[in-house]
C-alpha positions as CSV (number, residue, x, y, z in Angstrom):
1,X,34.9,57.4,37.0
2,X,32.6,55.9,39.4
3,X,32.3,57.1,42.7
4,X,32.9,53.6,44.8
5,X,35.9,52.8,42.6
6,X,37.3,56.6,43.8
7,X,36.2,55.8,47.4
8,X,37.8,52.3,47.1
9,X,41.2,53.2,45.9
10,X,41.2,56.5,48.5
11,X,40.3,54.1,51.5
12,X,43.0,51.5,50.2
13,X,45.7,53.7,49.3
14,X,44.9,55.6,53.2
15,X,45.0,53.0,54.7
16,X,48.1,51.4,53.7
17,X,49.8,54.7,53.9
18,X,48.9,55.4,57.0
19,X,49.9,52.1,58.2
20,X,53.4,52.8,57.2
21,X,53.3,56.5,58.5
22,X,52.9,55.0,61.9
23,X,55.9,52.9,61.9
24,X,59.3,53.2,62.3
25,X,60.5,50.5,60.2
26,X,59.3,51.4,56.9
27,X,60.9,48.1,55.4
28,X,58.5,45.9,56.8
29,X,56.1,47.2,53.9
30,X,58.9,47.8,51.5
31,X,59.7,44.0,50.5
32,X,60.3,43.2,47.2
33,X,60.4,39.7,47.2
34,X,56.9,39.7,49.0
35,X,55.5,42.0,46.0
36,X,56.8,39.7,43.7
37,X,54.7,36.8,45.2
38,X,51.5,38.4,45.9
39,X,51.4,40.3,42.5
40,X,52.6,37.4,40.6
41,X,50.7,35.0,42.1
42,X,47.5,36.6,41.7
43,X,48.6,37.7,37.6
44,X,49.3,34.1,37.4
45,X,46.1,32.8,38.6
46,X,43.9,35.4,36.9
47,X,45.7,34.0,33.3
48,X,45.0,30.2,34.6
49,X,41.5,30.8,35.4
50,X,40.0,33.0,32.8
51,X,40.1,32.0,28.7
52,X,42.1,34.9,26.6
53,X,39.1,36.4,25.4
54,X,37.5,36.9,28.7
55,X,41.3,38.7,29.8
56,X,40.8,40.9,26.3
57,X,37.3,41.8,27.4
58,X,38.3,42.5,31.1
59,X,41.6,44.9,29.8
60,X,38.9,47.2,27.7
61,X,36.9,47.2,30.3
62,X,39.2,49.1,32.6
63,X,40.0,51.2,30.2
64,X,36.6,52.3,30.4
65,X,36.1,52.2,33.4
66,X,39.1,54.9,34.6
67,X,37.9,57.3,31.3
């Protein structure tokens, strides 16, 4: 695994966890309906955007890339 995608994911998942950590309400990061927008809205335009083979190419590519 490449370094930056390691420093990436670190400094994401840090962030974002210590966002929550510092509030009280935990549930203002914890909605599901909002996940279901943002995740399927982006899987949704990814699929419009890019032909079937270049989504077949991308999936062995991450595999990989996290090997």
């Amino acid at each position: 695994m490449k370094s930056s995608i390691l420093i990436g994911l670190l400094l994401g998942f840090g962030l974002v966890i210590g966002t929550i950590l510092t509030k009280e309400d935990t549930s203002y990061f914890l909605n599901w309906s909002s996940f279901a927008i943002t995740f399927g809205g982006t899987i949704s335009a990814v699929i419009i955007y890019f032909s079937p083979h270049a989504l077949k190419d991308a999936m062995k590519s991450l595999g990989r890339i996290f090997s």
